[in-house]
C-alpha positions, 0 to 999 in steps of 0.5 A, spaced: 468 461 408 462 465 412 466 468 417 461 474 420 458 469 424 465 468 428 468 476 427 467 479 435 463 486 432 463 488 439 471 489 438 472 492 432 473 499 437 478 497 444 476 503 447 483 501 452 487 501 447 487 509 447 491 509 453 493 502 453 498 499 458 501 493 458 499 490 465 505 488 469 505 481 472 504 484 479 499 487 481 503 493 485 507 495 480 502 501 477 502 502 468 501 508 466 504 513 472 509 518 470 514 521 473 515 528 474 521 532 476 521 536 482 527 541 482 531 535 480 528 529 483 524 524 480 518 523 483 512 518 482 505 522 479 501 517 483 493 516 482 489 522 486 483 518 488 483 511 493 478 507 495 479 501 500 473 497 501 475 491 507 469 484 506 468 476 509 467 473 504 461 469 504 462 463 502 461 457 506 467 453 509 469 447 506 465 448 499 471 447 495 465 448 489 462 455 491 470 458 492 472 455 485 464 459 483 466 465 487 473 465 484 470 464 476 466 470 478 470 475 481 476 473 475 470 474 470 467 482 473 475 484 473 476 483 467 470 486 464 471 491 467 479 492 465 475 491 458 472 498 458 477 502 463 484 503 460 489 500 466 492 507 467 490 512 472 487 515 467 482 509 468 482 504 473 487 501 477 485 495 482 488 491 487 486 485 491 489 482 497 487 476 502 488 476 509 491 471 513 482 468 515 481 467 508 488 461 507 485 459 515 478 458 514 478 457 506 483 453 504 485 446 505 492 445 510 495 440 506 495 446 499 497 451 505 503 448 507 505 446 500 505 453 497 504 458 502 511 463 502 514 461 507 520 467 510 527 464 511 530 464 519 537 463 520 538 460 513 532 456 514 525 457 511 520 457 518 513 460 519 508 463 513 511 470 509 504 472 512 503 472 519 498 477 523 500 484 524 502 485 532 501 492 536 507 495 536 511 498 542 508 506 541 501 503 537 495 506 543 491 501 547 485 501 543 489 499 536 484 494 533 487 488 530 483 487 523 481 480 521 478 481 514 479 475 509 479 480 503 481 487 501 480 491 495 484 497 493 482 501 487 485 507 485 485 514 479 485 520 477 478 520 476 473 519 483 467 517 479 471 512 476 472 509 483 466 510 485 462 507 479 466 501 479 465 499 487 458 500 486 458 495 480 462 490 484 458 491 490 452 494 490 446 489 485 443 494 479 443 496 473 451 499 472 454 504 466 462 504 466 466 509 463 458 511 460 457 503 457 452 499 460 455 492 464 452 486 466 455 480 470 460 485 474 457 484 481 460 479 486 457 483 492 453 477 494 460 473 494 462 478 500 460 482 506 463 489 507 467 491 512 470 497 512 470 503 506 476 507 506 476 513 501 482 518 501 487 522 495 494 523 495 497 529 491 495 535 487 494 540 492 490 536 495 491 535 503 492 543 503 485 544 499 481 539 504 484 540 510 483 548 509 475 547 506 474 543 513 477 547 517 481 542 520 487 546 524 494 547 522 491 545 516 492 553 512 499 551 514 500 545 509 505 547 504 501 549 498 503 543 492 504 538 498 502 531 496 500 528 503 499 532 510 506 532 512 508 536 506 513 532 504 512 528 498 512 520 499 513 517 492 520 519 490 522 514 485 528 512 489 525 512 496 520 507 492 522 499 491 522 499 482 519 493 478 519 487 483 523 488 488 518 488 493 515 480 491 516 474 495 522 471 490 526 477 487 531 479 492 534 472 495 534 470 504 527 474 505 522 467 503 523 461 500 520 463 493 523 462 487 520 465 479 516 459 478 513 458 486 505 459 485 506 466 489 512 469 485 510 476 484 506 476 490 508 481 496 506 481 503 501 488 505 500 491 510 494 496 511 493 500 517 489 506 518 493 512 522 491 519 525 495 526 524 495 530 529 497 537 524 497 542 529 502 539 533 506 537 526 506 545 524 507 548 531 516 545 529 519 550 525 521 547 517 528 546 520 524 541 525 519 537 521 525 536 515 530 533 521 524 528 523 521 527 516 529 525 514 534 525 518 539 531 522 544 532 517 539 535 512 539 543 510 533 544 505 530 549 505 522 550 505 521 551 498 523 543 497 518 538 498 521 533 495 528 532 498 533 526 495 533 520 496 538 517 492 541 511 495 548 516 497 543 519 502 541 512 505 542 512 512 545 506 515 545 504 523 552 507 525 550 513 522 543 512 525 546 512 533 552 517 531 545 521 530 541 519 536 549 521 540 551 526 538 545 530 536 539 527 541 534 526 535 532 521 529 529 522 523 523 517 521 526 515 514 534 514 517 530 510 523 528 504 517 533 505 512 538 499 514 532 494 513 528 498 507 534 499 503 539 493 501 546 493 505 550 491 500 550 490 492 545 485 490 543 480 485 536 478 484 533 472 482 532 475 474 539 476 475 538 483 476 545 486 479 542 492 484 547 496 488 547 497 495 542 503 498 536 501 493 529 501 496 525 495 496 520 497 501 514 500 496 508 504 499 502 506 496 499 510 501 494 515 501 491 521 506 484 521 508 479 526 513 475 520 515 474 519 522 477 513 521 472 510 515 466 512 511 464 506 513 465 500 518 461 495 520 464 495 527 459 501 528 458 508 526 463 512 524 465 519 527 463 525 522 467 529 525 473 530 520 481 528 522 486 528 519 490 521 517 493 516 512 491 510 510 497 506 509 499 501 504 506 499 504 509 492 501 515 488 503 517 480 501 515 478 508 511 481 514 516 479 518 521 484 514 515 488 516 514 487 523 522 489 524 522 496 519 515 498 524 519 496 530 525 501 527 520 506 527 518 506 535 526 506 536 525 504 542 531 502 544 535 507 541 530 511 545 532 509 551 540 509 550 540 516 549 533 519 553 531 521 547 525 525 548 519 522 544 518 529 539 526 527 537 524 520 535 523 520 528 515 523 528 511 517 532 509 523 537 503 526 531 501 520 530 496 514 532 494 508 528 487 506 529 487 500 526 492 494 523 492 488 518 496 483 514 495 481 507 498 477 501 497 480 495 498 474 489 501 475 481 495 479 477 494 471 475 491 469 482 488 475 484 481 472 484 481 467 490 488 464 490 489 457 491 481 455 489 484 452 483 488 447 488 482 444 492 
């Protein structure tokens, strides 16, 4: 029998199996990081180089027709592309989330209602798992509440991968991806940018920028520090492993189970934040460690990565008998009480999880951006300022909202008149803008729901 005409030549050679990672069903678990040990410490050797491109999309409401398109199509520039990058920091790691405008504007109610995550109030399943981000009690007057449909966060150890890809995807021309020409990769047409956010995390790198900029306090970054505040953020115990994150793992978030149509999604919140380094670096080690933690810890300023095992969790007696007897809040133990499980947990994969264990998970990444390289709001200022572009994930916004609102600490504040440069480290920094998002399974990254309508 003549088979050559059905053997797929093209593929003899799978350029993504020489570092191949079998892709999780999640999109926010990350194949291919390593861990390193740091004095000890596990901690995450997460991506270096971030980009998070924001857009409308360009799709006339209503048109179930165009949406299914959009979504063949998107689905399709995804895949091609992970055909030619490994799925690994070595290669390219995309995520997509979908902003509250995009279930509104998009998508039918009777399917929104029937299968949107809902969190559990009272015992009792209530409003959507996502709802829009509010301004919190410390955010500044001129906070900007985002409302994009889409946001797309692509991440590597390698810049040029990055860039290639969002060019490929947004920009129309002729594109080579890992040095092999592409077609059928661009969708810009599908949406209308909004914002551009570059940034990095890790290998010296805020040090390096910060000083080559001239940005001040800059040249008192700890050396190897992987964020601007000099402690690491990607300890593996102070990140939620595996699924713990998702709609449906831990029971009482939302009303999610492993065979709903968002199993494996999360709520994301995305938010651009502003440092003040001088001020940071003007407290003494002592004082950025109890600020960044909490009062009761000793390290010295050769460790940047301090524990965070579930026996270092700080509950809430803990947390008050700090704000009593020592006038001051540590930014982790404000938020531990609710990033952390209370009690020894079984989940819905029958998992058995021990109290203390993170299921809070971020992703965030420092920027010089003043805020962005681009927005559509406006040009952007070119002065460099330091920040951090925050992405963090949890089962629900309204899970969200509490842990945020534990970071102002304002009652506790209050009880105890504690000064704002006690209270965890809300006083060194100003969040420019905010957002919301759902982020679906690998499975409906593309336009979820439009298969529905």
């Amino acid at each position: 029998m003549d088979t050559t005409t059905a053997f797929d030549w093209a593929g003899v050679v799978d350029y993504t199996k020489r570092s191949y990672c079998l892709p999780p069903k999640t999109q926010y678990e990350l194949p291919g990081v390593n861990v390193e040990d740091h004095l000890g410490i596990p901690v995450a050797c997460v991506p270096l180089w971030h980009s998070v491109v924001t857009a409308r999309l360009n799709v006339q409401r209503g048109d179930s027709i165009a949406l299914r398109r959009a979504q063949s199509r998107l689905s399709t520039a995804l895949a091609k592309i992970e055909s030619i990058y490994p799925i690994n920091p070595g290669g390219i790691l995309i995520q997509v989330a979908y902003g509250l405008p995009y279930f509104k504007h998009f998508i039918p109610q009777s399917v929104t209602e029937k299968l949107m995550p809902k969190a559990i109030e009272n015992g009792k399943s209530g409003a959507w798992a996502l709802i829009d981000s509010i301004r919190f009690p410390k955010d500044p007057a001129e906070l900007v509440l985002e409302q994009n449909d889409v946001s797309f966060h692509f991440k590597s150890d390698y810049n040029e991968h990055v860039s290639d890809v969002m060019s490929a995807l947004f920009q129309p021309g002729m594109y080579t991806l890992n040095g092999i020409p592409v077609e059928g990769v661009y969708v810009g047409d599908l949406f209308t940018v909004t914002s551009i956010r570059r940034g990095f995390a890790g290998h010296g790198m805020p040090r390096t920028m910060a000083t080559r900029l001239g940005i001040p306090g800059g040249e008192k970054i700890p050396a190897g520090a992987m964020l601007f505040m000099g402690f690491t953020s990607s300890h593996v115990h102070g990140l939620a492993q595996g699924t713990l994150p998702s709609f449906e793992t831990i029971p009482g978030y939302t009303d999610q189970t492993p065979d709903s149509y968002f199993a494996h999604g999360t709520m994301m919140h995305l938010s651009h934040i502003a440092i003040d380094l001088e001020g940071w670096y003007s407290l003494e080690h002592q004082g950025r460690l109890q600020r960044m933690f909490h009062v009761r810890r000793t390290e010295g300023p050769e460790v940047l990565s301090p524990s965070q095992a579930p026996d270092t969790v700080t509950f809430k007696e803990q947390l008050e008998k700090d704000a009593k007897e020592h006038g001051l809040l540590g930014h982790n133990a404000q938020m531990q009480s609710l990033t952390r499980l209370a009690n020894d947990t079984t989940t819905a994969y029958g998992d058995h999880v021990p109290k203390g264990t993170v299921l809070f998970l971020r992703q965030d990444f420092d920027t010089v951006e003043n805020p962005f390289e681009f927005s559509a709001e406006g040009p952007m200022n070119p002065t460099p300022r330091p920040g951090v572009h925050f992405i963090g994930f949890c089962p629900s916004a309204q899970l969200f909202e509490k842990i945020r609102s534990e970071m102002d600490s304002v009652d506790l504040q209050k009880k105890y008149n504690l000064r704002d440069e006690n209270t965890g480290f809300t006083k060194f920094l100003v969040t420019t803008h905010r957002q919301n998002y759902l982020e679906p399974s690998r499975s409906y990254r593309s336009f979820p729901l439009a298969e529905m309508i």
